[in-house]
BAVEXLO-35263 format. One record per residue (C-alpha): residue number from 1; x, y, z; residue in three letters; chain. Coordinates in nm, 4 decimals, always signed. Example, Ala and Ser with C-alpha at 12.3 -4.5 7.8 and 13.67 -1.06 7.14 Angstrom:
BEGIN
REC   i        u        v        w  aa ch
REC   1  +1.2300  -0.4500  +0.7800 Ala  A
REC   2  +1.3670  -0.1060  +0.7140 Ser  A
This chain:
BEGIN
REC   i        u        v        w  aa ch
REC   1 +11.4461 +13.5794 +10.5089 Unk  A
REC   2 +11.6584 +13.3382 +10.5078 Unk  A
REC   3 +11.4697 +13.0399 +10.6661 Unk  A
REC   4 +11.1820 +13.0838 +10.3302 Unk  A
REC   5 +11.3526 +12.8983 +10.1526 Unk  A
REC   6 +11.3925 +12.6158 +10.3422 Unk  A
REC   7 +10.9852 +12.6884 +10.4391 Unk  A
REC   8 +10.9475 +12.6318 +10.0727 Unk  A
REC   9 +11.1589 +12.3145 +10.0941 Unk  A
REC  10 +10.9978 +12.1358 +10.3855 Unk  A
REC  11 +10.6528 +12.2728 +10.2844 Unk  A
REC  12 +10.7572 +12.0704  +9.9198 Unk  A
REC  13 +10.8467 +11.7594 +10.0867 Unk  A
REC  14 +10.5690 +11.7235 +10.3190 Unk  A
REC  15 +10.3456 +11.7543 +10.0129 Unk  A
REC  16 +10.5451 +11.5417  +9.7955 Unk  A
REC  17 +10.5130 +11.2621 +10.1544 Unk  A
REC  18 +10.1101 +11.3242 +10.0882 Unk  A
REC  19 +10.1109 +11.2853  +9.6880 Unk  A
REC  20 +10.3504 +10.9609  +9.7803 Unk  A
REC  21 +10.1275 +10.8347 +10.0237 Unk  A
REC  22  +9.7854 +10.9141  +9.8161 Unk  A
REC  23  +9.9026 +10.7029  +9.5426 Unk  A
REC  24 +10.0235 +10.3880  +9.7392 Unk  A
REC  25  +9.7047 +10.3452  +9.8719 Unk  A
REC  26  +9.5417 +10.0789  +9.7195 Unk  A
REC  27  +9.2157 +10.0583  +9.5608 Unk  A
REC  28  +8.9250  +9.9776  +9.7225 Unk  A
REC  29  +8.7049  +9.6821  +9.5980 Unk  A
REC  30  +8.4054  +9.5391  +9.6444 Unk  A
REC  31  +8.3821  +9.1258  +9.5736 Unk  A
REC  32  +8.0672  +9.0241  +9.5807 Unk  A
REC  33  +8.0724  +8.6234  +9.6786 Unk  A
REC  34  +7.7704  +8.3896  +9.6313 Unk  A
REC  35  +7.7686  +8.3086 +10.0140 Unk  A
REC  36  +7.9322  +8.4045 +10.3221 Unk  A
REC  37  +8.3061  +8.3913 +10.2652 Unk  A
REC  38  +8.4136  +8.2201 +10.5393 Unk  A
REC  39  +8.3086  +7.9038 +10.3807 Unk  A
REC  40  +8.6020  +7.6773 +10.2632 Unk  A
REC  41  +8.4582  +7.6889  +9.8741 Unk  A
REC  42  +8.6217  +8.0547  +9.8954 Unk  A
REC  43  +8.9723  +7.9516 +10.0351 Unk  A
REC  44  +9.1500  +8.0499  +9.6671 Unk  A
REC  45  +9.0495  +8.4038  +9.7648 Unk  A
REC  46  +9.0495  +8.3962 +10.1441 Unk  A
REC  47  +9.4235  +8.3256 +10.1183 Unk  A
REC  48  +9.5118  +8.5658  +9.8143 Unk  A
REC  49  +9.3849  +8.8272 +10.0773 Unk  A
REC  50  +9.5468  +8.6629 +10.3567 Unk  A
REC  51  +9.9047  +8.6325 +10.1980 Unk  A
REC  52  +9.8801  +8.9754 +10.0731 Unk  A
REC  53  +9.8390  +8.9001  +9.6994 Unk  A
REC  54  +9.5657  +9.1072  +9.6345 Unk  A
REC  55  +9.7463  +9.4015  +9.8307 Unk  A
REC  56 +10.0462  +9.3227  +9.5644 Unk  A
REC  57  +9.8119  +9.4403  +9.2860 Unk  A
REC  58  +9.7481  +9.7705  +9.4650 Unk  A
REC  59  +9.3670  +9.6554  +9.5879 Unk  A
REC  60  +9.2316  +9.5908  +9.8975 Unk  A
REC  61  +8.9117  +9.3870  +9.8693 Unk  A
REC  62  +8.5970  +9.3432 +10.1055 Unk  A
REC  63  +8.4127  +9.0414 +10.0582 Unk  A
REC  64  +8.0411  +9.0690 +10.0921 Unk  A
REC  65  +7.7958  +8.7897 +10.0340 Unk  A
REC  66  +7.5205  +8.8275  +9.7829 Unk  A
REC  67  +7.2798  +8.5457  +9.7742 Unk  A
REC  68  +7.3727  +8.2944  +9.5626 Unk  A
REC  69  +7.5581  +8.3416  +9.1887 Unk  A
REC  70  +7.2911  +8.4679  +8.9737 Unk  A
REC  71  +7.2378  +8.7319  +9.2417 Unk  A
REC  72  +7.6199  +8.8097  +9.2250 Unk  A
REC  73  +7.5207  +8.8640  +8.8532 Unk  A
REC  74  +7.2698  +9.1052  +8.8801 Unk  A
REC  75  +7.4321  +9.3397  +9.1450 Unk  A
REC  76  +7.7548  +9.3317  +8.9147 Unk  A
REC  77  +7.5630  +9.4415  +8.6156 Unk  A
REC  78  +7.3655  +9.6601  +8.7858 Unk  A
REC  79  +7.6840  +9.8586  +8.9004 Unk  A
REC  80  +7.7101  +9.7874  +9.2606 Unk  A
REC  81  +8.0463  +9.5991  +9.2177 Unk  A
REC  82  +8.3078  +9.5671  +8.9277 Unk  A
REC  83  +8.3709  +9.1797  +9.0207 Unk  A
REC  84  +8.2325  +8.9388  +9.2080 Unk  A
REC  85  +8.2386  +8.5154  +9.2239 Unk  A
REC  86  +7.9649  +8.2558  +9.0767 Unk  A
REC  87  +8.0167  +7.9648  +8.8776 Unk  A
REC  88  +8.1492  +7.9831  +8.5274 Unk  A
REC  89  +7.7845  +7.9092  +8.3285 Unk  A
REC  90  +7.6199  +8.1995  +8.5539 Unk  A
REC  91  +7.6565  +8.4783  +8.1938 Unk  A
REC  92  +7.4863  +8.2091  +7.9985 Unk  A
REC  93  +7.2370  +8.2024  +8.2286 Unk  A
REC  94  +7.1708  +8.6268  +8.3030 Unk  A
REC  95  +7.3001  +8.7362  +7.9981 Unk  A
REC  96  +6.9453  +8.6827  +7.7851 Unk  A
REC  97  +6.7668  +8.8878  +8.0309 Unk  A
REC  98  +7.0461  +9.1953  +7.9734 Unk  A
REC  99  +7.2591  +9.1665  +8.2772 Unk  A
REC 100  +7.6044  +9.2252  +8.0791 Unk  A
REC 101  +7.8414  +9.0419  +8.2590 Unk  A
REC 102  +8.1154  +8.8048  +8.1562 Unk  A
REC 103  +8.3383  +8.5338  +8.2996 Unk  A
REC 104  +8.6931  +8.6300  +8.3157 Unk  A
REC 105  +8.8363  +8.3412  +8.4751 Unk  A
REC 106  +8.7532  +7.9737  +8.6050 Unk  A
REC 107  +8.9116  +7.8008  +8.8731 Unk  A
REC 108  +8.9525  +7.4734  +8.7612 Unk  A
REC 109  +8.8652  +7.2372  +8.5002 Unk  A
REC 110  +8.6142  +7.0416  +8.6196 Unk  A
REC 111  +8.2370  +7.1217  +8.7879 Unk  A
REC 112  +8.1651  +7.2639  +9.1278 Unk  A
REC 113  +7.8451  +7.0914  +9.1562 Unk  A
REC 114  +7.8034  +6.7678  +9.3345 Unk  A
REC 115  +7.5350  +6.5814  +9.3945 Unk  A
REC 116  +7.5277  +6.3583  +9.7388 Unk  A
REC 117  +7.3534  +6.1169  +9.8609 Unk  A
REC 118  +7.2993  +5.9581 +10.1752 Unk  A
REC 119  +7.4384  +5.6138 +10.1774 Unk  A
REC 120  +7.1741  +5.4450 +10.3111 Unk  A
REC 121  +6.8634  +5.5874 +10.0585 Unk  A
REC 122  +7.0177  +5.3339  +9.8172 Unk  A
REC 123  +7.0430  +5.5835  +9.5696 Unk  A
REC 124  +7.2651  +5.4681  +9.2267 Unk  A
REC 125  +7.2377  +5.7363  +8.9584 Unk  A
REC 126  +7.0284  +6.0098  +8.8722 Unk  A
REC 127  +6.7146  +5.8555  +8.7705 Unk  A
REC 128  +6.7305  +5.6733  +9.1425 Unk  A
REC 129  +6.6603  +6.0606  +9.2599 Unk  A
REC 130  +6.3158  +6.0827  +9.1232 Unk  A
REC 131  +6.0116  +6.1295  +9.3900 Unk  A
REC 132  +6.3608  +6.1776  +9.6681 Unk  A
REC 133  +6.4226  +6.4942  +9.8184 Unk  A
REC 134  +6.7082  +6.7260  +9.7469 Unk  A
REC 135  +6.8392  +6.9958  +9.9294 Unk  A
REC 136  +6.9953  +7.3140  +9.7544 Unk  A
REC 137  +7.1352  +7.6036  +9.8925 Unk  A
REC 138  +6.8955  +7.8639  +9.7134 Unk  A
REC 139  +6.7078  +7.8787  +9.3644 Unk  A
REC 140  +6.8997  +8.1705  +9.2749 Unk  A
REC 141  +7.2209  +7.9913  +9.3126 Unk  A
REC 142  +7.4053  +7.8552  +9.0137 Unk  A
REC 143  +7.4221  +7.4956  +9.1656 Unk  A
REC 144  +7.0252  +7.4633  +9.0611 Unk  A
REC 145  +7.0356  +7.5449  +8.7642 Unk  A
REC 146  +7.3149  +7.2933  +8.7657 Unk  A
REC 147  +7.1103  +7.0299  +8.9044 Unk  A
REC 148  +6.8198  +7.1253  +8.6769 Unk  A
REC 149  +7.0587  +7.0452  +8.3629 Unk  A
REC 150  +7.1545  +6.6917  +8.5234 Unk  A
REC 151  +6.7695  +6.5957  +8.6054 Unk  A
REC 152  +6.7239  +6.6674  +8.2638 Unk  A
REC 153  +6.9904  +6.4769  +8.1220 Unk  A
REC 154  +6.8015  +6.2191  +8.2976 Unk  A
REC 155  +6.5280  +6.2567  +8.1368 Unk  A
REC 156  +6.3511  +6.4294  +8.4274 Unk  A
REC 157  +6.2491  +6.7580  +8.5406 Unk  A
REC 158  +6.2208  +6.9645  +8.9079 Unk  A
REC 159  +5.8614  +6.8401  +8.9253 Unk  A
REC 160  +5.9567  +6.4412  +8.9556 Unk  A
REC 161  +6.1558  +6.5288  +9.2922 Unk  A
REC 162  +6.1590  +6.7801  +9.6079 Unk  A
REC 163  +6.3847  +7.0455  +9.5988 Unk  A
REC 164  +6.4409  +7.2482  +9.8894 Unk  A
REC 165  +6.6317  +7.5774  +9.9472 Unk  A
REC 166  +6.7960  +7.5251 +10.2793 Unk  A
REC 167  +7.0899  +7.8291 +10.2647 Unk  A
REC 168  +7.4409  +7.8003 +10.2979 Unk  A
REC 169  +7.4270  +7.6148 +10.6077 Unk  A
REC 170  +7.0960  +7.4299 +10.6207 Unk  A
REC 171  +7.1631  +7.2491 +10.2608 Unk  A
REC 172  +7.4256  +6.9976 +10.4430 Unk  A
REC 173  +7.2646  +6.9742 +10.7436 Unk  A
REC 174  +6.9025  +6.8387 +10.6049 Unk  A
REC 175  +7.1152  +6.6062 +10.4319 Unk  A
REC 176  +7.2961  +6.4969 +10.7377 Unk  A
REC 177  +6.9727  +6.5140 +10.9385 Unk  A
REC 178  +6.8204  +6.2690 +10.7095 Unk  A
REC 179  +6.5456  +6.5542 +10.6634 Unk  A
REC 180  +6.6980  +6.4873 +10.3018 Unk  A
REC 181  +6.8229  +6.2155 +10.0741 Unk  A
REC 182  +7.0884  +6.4403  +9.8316 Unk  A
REC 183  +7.2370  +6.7141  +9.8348 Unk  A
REC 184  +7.3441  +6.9298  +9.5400 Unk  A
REC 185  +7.5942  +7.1533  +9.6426 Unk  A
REC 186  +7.9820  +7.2070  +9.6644 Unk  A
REC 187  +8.2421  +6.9875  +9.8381 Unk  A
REC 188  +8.2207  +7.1873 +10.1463 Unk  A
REC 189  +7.9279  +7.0540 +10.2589 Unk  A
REC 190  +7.9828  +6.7264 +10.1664 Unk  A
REC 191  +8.2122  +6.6920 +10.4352 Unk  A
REC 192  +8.0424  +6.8789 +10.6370 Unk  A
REC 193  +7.7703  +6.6405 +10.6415 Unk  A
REC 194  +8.0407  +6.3942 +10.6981 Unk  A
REC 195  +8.1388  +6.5233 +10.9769 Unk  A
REC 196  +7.8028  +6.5141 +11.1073 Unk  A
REC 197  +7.8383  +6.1835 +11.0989 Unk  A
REC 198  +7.6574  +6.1005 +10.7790 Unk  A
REC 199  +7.7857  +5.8308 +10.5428 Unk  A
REC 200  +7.6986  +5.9550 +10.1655 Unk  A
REC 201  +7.7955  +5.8467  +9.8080 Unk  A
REC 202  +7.8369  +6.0458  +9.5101 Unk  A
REC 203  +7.6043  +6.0658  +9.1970 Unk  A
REC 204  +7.9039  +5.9502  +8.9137 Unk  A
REC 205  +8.0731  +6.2234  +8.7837 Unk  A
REC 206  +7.9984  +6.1239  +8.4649 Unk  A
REC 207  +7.6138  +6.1549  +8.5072 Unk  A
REC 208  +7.5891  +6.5429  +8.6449 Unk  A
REC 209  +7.5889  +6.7720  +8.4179 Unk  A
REC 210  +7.8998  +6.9237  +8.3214 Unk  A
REC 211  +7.9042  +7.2769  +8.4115 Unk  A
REC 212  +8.2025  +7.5026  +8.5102 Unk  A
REC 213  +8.3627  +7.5483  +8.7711 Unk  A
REC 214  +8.4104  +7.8570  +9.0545 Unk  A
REC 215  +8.4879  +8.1671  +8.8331 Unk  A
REC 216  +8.5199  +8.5270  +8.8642 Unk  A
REC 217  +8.2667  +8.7531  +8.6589 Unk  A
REC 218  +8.3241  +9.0985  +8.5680 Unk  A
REC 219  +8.1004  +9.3858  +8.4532 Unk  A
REC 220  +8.1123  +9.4840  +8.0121 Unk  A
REC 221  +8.2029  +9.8584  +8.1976 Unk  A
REC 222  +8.4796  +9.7389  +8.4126 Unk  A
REC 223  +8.5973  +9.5146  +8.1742 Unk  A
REC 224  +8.6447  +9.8242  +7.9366 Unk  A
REC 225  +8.6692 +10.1150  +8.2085 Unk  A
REC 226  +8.8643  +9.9281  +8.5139 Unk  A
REC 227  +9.1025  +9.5977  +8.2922 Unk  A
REC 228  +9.3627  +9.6935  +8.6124 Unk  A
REC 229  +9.1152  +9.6303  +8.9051 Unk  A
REC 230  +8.9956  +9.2886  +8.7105 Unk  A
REC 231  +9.3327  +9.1654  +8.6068 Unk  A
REC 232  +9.4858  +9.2551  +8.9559 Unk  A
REC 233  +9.1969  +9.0151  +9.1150 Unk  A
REC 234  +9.2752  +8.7585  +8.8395 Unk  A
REC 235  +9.5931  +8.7046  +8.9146 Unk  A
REC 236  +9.6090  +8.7364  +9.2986 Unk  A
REC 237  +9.3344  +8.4670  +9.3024 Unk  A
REC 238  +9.4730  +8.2473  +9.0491 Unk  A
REC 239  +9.7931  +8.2596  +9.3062 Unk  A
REC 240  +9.5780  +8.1721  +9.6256 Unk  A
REC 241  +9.4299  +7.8623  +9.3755 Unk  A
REC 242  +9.8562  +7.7689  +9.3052 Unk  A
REC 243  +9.8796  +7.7567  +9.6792 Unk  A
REC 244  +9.6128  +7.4977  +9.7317 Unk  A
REC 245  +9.6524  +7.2627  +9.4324 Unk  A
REC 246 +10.0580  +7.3050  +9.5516 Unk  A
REC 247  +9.9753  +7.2169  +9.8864 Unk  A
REC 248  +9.6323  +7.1829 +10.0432 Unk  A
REC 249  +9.7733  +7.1048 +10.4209 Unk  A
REC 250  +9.9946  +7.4354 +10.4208 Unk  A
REC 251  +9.6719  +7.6028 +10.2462 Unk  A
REC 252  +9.4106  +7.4692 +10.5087 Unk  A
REC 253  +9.6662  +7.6034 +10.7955 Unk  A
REC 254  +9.6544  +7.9424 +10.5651 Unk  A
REC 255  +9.2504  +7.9488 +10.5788 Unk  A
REC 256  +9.2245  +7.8551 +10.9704 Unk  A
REC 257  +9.4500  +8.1615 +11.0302 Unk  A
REC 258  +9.2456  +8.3753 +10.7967 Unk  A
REC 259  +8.9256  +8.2452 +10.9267 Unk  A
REC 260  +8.9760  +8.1988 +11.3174 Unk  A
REC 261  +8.6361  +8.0019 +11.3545 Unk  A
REC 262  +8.7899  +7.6803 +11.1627 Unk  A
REC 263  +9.0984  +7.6789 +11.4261 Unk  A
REC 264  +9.1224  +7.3318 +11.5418 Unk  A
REC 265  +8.9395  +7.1820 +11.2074 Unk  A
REC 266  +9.2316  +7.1992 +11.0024 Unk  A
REC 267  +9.2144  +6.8338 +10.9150 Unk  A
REC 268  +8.8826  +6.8978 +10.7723 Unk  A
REC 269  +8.9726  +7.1796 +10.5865 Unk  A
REC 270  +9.2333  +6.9819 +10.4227 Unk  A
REC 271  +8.9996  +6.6930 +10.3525 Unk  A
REC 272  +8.7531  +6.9770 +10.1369 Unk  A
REC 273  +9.0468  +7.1367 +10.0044 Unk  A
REC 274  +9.1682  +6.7912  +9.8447 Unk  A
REC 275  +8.8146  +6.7101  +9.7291 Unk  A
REC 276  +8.7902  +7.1000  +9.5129 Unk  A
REC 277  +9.1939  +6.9779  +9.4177 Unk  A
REC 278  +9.0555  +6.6170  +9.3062 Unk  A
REC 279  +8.7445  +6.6756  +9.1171 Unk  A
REC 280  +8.7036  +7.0586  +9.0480 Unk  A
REC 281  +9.0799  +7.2205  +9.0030 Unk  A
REC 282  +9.2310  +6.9258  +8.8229 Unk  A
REC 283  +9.2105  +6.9312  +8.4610 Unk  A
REC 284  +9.2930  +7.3206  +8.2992 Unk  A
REC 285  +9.6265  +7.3038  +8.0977 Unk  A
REC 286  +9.6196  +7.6999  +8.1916 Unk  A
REC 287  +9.4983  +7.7669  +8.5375 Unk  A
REC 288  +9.2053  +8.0363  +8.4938 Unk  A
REC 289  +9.1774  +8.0198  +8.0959 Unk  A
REC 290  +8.7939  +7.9969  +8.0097 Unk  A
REC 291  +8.7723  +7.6934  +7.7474 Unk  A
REC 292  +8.5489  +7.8586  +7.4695 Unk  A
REC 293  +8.4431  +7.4915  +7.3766 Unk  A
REC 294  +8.2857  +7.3398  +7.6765 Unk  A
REC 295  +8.1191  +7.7019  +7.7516 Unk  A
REC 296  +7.9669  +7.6353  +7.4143 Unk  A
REC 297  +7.8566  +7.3148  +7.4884 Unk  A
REC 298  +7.6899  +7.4075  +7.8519 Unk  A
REC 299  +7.5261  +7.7137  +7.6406 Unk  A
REC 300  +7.3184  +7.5108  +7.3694 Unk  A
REC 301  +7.2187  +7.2525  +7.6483 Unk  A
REC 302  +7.0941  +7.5466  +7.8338 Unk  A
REC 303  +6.8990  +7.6204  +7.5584 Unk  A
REC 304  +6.8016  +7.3079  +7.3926 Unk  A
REC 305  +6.6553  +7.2010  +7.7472 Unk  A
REC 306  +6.4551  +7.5314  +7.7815 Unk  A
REC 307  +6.7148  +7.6248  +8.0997 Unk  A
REC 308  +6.7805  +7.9926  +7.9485 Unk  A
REC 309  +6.5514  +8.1007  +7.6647 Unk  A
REC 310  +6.7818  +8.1842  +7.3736 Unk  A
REC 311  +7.1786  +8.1692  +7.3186 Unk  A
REC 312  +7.3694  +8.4844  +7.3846 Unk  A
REC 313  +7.7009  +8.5094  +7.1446 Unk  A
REC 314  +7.9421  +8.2853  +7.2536 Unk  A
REC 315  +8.2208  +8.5931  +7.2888 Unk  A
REC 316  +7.9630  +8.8043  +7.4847 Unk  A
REC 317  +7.9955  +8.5296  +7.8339 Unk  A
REC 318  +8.3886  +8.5537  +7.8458 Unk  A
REC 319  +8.7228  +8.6913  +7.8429 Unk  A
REC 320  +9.0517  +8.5264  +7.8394 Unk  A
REC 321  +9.2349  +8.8736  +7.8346 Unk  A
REC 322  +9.3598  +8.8779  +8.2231 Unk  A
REC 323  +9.4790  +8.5213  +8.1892 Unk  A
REC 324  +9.7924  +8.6237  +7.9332 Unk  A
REC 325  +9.9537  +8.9000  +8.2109 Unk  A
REC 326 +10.1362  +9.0717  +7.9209 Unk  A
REC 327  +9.7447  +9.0757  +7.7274 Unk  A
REC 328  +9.5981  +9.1937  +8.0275 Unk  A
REC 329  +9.8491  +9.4893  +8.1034 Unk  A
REC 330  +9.7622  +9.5978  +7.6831 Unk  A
């Protein structure tokens, strides 16, 4: 009789220690990344989920590669993942076909896309590409599309040169086989190919076409259903990004601990790390904030060059809502 109430008690506690536990845990998340995330291109999230920034938001996140950013599109508006990575012109490019996804943050100010060239092919400027062959990663992948938009700058199109879809690891090393002689693709596998022991050049920033940088794309329905789960990965990332720009040695030693196979190649990783620092994180006044303008400008050339077939509203490819953390909490 008298040992119920303290039944009662204990019985209470150890289902107030479950109802406790149950809502600590965090949430489970699926990223979908354009190519296998151990590649240093992904280091802003590799060490959010290495220093426990993402766990900070309450969500634990798998990374699983999709192939390429268009791809990362479609699965995310088909429902098989809330959020996922591309680069930051992949809605203009999926969102006239119906796939309703938007960019809700890009990493960096400049573009992702570089083309390279080996040194030796005595190749100047874009129109110097024409009857060469180029090396991609996949036609699926935003980078293309990308290159597509700086042939035709040019004034040419995919038919005056050779463009190959090697994958994430045979696009650099075609190029630094020779089997190639450029390379559009992300500062990763530039020096990777340098490492190879190739000596390349790069096209003038001023002659590839200016698209976006890395972003993060989220679904219309977990934009409006799930604003926690896409601001928390917002802002954990845009910390991993702080710790690179802030210090790309202590951020390479970060990725080679997250990522055991790049132990030893921490030099190297610092050398990519500076280039994404250099020419694709430098330039945003507000790290993350989508600049309505220049998406503007990439969407009519998309158009006018017969890239996509029609412009989707301008407010339909973005959201600047999990920049502002007291918007995003709203």
């Amino acid at each position: 009789m008298f040992n119920t109430p303290l039944k009662r008690l204990a019985l209470a506690a150890v289902g107030l220690a479950f109802a406790l536990q149950a809502q600590a845990a965090p949430t489970q998340v699926t990223y979908l990344l354009p190519a296998p995330p151990s590649l240093p291109a992904f280091a802003p999230w590799i060490i959010a989920k290495e220093k426990g920034y993402y766990q900070a938001e309450d969500l634990d996140l798998t990374f699983i590669a999709a192939k390429g950013g268009v791809d990362v599109a479609k699965q995310i508006g088909a429902g098989n993942a809330l959020v996922g990575g591309a680069i930051g012109d992949t809605p203009i490019i999926v969102r006239p076909n119906g796939i309703p996804v938007r960019t809700v943050a890009v990493l960096g100010g400049g573009g992702v896309t570089m083309i390279a060239t080996n040194a030796r092919a005595n190749i100047h400027n874009i129109q110097d590409l024409k009857g060469k062959t180029l090396t991609v990663m996949s036609y699926s992948d935003t980078t293309y599309y990308a290159l597509l938009a700086s042939l035709r700058k040019a004034g040419l199109n995919k038919d005056d040169v050779n463009i190959q879809a090697a994958g994430p690891a045979g696009v650099w090393q075609l190029f630094s086989a020779s089997k190639a002689e450029a390379m559009a693709g992300v500062p990763d596998w530039v020096v990777n190919a340098e490492d190879a022991g190739l000596q390349y050049q790069l096209i003038p920033r001023e002659q590839v076409f200016e698209s976006m940088a890395q972003a993060i794309l989220a679904s219309d329905d977990a934009i409006e259903h799930h604003p926690e789960v896409v601001r928390g990965v917002v802002q954990a990332t845009l910390r991993g990004l702080k710790d690179i720009v802030d210090d790309p040695k202590a951020a390479a030693a970060t990725f080679a601990r997250a990522v055991p196979a790049y132990a030893g190649k921490e030099a190297s990783l610092e050398k990519t790390l500076r280039l994404y620092v250099d020419y694709v994180y430098a330039g945003q006044p507000v790290p993350g904030r989508i600049d309505p303008a220049r998406l503007d400008a990439v969407r009519k050339f998309y158009v006018s060059e017969g890239i996509v077939p029609r412009e989707s509203p301008l407010d339909e490819l973005y959201s600047n809502r999990f920049i502002d953390t007291q918007t995003a909490a709203k």
